[in-house]
DSSP file (Angstrom, degrees, kcal/mol; ACC not computed):
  #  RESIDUE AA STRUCTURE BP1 BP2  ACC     N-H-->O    O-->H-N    N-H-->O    O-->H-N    TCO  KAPPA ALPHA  PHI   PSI    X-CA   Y-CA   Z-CA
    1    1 A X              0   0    0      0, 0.0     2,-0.3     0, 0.0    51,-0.2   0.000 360.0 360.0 360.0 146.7   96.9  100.0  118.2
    2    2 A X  E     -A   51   0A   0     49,-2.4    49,-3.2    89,-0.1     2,-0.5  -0.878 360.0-146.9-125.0 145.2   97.7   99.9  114.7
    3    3 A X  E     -Ab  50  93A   0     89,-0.6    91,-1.7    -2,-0.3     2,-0.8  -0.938  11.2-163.8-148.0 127.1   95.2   99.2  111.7
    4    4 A X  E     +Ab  49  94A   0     45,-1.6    45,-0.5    -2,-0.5     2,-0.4  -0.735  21.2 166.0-109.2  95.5   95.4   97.6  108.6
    5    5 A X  E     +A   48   0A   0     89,-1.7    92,-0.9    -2,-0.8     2,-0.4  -0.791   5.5 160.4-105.7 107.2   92.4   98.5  106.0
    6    6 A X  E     -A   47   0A   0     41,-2.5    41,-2.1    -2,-0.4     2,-0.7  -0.932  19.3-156.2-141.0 166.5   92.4   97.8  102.4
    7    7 A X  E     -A   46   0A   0     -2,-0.4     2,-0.5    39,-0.3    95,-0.4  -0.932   5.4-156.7-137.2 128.3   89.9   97.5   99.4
    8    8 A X        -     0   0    0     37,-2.2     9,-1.0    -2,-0.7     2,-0.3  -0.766   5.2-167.7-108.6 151.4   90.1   95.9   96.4
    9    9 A X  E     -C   16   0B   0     -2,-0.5     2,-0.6     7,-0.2    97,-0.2  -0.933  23.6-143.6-126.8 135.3   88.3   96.6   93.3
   10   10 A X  E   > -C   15   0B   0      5,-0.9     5,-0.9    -2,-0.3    93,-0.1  -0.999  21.3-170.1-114.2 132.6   88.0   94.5   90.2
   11   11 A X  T   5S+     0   0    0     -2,-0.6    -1,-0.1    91,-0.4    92,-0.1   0.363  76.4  76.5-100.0  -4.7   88.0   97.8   87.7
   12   12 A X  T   5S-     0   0    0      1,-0.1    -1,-0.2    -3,-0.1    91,-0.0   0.868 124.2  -1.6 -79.0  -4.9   87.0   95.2   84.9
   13   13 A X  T   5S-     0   0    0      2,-0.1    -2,-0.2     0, 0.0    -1,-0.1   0.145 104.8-118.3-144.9   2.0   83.2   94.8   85.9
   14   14 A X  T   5 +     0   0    0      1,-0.1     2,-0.2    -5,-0.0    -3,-0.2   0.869  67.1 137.0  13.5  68.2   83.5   97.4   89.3
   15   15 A X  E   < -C   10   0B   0     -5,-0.9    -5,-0.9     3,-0.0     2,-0.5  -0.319  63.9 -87.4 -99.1-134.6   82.7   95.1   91.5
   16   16 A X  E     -C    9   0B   0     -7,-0.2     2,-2.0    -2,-0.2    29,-0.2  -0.976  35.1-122.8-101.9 111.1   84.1   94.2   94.9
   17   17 A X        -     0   0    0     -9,-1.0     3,-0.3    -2,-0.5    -9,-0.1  -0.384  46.1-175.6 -32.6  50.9   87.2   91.7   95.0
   18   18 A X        +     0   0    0     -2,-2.0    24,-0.2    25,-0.2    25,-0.2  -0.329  52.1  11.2 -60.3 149.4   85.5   89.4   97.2
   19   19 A X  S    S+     0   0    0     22,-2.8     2,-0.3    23,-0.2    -1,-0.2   0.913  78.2 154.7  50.0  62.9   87.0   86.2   98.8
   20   20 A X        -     0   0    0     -3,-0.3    21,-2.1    22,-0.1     2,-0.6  -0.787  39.1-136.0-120.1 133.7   90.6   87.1   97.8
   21   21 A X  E     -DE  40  67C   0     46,-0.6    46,-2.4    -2,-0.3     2,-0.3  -0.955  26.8-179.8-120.4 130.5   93.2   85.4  100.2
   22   22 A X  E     -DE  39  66C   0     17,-1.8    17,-2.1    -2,-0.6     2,-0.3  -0.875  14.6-161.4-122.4 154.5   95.8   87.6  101.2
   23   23 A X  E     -DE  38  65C   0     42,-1.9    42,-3.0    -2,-0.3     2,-0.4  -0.898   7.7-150.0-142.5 144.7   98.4   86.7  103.4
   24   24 A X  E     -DE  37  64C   0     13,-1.5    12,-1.7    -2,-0.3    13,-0.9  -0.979  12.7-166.3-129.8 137.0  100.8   89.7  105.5
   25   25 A X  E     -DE  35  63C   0     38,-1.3    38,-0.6    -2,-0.4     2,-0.3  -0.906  11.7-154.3-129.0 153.7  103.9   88.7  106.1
   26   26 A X  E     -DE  34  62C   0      8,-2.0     8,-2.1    -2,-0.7     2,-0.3  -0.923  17.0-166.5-117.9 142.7  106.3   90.7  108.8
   27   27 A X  E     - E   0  61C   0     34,-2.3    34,-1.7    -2,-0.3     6,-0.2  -0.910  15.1-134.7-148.4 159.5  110.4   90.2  107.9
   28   28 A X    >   -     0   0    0      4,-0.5     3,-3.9    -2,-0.3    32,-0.1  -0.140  35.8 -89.7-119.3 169.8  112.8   91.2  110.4
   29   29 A X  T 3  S+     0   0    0      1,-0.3    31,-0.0     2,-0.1    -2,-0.0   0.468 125.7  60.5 -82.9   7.5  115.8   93.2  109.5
   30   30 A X  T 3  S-     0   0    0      2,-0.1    -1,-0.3     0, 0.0     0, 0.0  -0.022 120.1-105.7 -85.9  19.8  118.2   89.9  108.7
   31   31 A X  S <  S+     0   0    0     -3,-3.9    -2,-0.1     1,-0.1     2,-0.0   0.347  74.7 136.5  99.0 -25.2  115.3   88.9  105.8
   32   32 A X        -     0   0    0      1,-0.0    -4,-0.5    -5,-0.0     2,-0.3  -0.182  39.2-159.3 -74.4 173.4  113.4   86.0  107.4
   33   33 A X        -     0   0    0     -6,-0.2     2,-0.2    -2,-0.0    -6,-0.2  -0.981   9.9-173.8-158.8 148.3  109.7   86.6  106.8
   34   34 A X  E     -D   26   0C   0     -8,-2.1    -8,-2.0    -2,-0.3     2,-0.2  -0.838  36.1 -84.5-139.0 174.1  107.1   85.2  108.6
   35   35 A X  E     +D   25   0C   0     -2,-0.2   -10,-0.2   -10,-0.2     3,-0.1  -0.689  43.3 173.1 -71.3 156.2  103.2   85.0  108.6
   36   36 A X  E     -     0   0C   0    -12,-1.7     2,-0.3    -2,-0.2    -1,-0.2   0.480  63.1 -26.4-117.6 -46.2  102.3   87.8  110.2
   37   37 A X  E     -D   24   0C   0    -13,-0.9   -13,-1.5    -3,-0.2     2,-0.3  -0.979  58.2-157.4-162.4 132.4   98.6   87.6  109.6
   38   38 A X  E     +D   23   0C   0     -2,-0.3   -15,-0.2   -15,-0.2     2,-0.2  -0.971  24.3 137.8-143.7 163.0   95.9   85.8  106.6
   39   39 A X  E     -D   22   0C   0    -17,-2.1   -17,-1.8    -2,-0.3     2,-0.2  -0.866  40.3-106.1-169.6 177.2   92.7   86.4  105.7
   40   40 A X  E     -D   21   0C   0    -19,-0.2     2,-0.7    -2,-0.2   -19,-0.2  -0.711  37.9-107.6-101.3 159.5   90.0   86.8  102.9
   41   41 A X        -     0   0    0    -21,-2.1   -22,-2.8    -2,-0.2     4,-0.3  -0.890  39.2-125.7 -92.6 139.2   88.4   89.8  101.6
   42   42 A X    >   -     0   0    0      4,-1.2     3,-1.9    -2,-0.7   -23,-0.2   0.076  45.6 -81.6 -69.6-173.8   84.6   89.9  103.0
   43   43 A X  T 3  S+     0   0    0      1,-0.3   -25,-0.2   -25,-0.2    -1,-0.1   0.910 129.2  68.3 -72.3 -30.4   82.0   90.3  100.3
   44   44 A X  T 3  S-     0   0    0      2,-0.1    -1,-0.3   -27,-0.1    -2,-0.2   0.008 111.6-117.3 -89.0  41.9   82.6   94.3  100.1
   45   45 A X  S <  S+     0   0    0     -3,-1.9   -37,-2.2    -4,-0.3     2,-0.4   0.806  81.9 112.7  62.1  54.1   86.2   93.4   98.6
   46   46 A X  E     -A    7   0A   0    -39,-0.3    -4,-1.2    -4,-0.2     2,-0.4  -0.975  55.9-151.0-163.9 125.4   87.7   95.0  101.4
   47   47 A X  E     -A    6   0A   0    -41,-2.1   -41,-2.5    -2,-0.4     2,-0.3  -0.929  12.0-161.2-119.3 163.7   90.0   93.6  104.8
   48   48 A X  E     +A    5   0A   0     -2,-0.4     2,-0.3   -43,-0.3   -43,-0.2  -0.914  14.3 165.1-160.0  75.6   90.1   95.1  108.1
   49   49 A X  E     -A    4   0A   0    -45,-0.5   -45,-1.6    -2,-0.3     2,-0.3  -0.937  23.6-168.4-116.1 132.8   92.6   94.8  110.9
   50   50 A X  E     -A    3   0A   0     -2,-0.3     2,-0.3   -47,-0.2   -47,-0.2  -0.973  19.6-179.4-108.8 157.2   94.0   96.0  114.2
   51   51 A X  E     -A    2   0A   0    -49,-3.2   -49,-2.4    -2,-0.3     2,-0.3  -0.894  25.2-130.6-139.6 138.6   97.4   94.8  115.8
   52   52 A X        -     0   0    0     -2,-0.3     2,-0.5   -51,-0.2    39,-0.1  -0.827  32.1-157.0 -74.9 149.4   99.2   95.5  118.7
   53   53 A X        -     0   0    0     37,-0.3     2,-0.3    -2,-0.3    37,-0.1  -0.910  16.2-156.1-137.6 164.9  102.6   96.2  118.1
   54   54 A X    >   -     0   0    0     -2,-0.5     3,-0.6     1,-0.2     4,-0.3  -0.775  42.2-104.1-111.7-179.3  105.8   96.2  119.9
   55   55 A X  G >> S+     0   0    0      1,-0.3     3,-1.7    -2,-0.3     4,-0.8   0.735 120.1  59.2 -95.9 -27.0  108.7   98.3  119.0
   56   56 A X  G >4 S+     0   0    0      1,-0.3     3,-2.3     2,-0.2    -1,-0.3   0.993 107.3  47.0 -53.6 -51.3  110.4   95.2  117.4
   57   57 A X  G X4 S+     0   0    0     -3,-0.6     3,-1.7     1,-0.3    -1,-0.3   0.761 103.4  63.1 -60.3 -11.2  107.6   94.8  115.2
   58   58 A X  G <4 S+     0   0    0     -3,-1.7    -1,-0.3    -4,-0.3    -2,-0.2   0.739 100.1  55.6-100.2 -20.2  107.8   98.5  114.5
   59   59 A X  G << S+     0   0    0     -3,-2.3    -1,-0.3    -4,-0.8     2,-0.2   0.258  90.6  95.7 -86.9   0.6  111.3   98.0  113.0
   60   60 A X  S <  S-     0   0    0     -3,-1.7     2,-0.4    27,-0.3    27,-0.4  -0.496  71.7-122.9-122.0-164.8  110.3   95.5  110.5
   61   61 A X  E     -E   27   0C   0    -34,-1.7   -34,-2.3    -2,-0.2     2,-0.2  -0.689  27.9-153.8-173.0 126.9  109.4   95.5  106.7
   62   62 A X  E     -E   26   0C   0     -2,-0.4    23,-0.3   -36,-0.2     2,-0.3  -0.631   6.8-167.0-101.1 178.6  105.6   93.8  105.7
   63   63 A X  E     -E   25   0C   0    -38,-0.6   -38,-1.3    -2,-0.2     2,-0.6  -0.678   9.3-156.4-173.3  93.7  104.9   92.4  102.3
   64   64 A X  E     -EF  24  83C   0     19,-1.5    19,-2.0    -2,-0.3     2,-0.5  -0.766   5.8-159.7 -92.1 154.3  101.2   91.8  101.8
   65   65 A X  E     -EF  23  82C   0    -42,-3.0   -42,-1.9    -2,-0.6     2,-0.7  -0.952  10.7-171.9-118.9 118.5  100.2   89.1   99.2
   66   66 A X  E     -EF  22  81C   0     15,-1.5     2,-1.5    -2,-0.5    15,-1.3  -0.879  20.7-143.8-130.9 119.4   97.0   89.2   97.8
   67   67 A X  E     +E   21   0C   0    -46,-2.4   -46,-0.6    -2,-0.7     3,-0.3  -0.466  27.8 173.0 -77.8  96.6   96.9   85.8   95.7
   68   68 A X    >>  +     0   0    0     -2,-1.5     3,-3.1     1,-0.2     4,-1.3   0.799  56.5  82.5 -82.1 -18.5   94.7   87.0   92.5
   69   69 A X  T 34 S+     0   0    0     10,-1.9    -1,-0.2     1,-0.3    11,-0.1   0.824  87.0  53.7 -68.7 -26.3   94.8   84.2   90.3
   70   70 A X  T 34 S+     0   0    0      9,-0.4    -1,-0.3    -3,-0.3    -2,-0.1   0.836 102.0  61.6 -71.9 -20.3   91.8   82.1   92.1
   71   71 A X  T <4 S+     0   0    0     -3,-3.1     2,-0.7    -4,-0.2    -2,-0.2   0.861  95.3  71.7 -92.2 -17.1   89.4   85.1   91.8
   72   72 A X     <  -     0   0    0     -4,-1.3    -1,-0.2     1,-0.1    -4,-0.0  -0.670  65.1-171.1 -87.8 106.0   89.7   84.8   88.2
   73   73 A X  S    S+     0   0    0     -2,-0.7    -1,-0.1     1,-0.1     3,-0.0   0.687  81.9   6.9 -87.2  -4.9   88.1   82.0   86.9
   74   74 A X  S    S+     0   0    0      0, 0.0    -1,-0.1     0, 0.0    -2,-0.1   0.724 123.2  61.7 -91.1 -84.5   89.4   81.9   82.9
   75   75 A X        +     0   0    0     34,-0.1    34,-0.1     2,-0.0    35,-0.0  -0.047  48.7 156.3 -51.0 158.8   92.0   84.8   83.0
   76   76 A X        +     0   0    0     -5,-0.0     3,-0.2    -3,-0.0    -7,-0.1  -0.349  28.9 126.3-176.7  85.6   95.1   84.2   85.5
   77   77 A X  S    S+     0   0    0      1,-0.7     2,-0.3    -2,-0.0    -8,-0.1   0.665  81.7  48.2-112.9 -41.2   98.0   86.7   83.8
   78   78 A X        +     0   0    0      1,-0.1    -1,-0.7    27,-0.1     3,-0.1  -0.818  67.5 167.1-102.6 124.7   98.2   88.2   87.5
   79   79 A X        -     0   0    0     -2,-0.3   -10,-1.9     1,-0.2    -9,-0.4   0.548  62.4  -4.3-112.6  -7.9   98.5   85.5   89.6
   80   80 A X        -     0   0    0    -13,-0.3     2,-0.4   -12,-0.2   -13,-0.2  -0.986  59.3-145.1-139.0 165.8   99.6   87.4   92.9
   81   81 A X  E     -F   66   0C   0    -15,-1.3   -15,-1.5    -2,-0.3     2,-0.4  -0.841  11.8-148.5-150.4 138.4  100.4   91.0   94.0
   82   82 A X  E     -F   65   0C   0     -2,-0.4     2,-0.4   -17,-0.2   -17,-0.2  -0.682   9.1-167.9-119.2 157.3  102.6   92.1   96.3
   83   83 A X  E     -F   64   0C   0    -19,-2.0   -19,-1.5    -2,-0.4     2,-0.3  -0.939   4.7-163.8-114.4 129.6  102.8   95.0   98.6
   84   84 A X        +     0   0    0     -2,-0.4     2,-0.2   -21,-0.2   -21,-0.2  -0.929  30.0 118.6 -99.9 144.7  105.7   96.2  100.5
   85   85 A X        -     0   0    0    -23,-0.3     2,-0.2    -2,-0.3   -23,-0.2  -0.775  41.2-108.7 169.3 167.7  105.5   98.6  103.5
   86   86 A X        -     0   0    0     -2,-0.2     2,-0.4   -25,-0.2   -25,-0.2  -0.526   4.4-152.0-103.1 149.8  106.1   99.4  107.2
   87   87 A X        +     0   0    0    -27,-0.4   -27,-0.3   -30,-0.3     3,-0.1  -0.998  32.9 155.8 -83.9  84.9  104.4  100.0  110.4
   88   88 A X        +     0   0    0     -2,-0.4     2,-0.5     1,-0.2   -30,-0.1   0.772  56.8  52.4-107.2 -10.6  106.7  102.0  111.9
   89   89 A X  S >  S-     0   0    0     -3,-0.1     3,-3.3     1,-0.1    -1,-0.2  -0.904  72.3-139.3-126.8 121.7  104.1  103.9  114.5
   90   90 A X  T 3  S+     0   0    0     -2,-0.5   -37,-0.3     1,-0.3    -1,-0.1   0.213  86.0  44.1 -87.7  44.9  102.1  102.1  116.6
   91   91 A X  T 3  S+     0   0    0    -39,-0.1     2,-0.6   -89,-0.1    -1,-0.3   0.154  87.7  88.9-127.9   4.8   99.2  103.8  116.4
   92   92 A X    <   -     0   0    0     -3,-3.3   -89,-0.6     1,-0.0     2,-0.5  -0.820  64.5-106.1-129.4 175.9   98.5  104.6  113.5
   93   93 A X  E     -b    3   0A   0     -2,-0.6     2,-1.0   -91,-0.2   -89,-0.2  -0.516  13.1-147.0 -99.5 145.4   96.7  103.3  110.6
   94   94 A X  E     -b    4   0A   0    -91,-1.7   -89,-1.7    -2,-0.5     2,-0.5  -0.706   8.7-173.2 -72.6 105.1   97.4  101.9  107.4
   95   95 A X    >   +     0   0    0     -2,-1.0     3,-1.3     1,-0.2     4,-0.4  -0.567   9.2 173.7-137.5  88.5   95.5  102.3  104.6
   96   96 A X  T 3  S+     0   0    0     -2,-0.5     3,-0.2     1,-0.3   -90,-0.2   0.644  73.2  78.4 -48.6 -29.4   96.4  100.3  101.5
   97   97 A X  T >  S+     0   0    0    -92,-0.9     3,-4.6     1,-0.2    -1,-0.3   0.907  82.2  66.9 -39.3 -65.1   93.6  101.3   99.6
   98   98 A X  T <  S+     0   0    0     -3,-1.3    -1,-0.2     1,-0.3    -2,-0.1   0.926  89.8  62.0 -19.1 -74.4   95.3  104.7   98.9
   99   99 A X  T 3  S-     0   0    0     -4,-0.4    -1,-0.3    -3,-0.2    -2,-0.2   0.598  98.9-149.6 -38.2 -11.7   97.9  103.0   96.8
  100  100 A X    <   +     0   0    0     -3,-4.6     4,-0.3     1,-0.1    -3,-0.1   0.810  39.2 157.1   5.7  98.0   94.5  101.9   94.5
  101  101 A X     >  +     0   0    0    -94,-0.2     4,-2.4     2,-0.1     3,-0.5   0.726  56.3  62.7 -77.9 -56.6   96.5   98.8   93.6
  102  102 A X  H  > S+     0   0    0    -95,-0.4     4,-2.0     1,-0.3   -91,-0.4   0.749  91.4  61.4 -77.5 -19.5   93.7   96.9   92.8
  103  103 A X  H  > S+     0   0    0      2,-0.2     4,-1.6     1,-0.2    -1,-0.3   0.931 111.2  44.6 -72.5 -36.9   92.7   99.1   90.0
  104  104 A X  H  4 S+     0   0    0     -3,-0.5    -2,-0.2    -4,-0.3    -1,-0.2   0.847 108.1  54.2 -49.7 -37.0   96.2   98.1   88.4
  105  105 A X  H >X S+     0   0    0     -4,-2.4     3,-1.4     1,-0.2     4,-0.9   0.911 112.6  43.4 -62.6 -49.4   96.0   94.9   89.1
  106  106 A X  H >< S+     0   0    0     -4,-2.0     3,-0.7     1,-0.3     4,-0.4   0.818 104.0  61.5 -60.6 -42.0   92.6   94.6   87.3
  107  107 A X  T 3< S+     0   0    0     -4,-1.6    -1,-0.3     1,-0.3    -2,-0.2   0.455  99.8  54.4 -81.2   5.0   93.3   96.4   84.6
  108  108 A X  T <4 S+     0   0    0     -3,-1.4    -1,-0.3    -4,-0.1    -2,-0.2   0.699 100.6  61.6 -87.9 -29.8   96.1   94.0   83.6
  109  109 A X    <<        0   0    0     -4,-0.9    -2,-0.1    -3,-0.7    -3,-0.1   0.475 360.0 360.0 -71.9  -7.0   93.8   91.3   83.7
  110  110 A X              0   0    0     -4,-0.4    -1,-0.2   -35,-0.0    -3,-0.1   0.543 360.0 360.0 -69.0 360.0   91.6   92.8   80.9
């Protein structure tokens, strides 16, 4: 099973990106993109997944979207960010959080 874990931070005030709707999208190697998976982040800024996958899926490209412009209620210079990256083994886990995204992202928003 494969598991998809990430946390988001707003680095202007360090709290937790709560209630952030992110959306995962799988596209197949001719381009089409599909929902793969949506969600929120729970109140400790943070989402939390496991998938099966099958070896098609293993082959195909993700793109998460994590739509910022609603958590900000004044500012909106960021209004999404997007993630690319692959699943290629299905077992193992994913952990966007690494990438600390969300501390770029916030810190544009300043």
């Amino acid at each position: 099973m494969a598991t998809i874990s990430s946390h988001l931070l707003n680095s202007v005030d360090g709290t937790h990106a709560n209630g952030v709707k992110v959306t995962i999208y799988q596209i197949n190697s001719s381009g089409e993109k599909k929902i793969f998976f949506e969600t929120e982040t729970d109140e400790g800024g943070r989402i939390l997944k496991d998938f099966e996958l099958s070896s098609d899926d293993c082959t195909c490209e993700y793109e998460m979207v994590c739509k910022t412009a609603d958590y900000f209620s004044e500012k909106k210079v960021v209004s999404e960010i997007i993630v690319k990256f692959k699943m290629e083994d299905p077992k193992k886990k994913i952990s966007l959080t690494n990438y600390y995204i969300s501390k770029w992202i916030f810190y544009l928003v300043v």
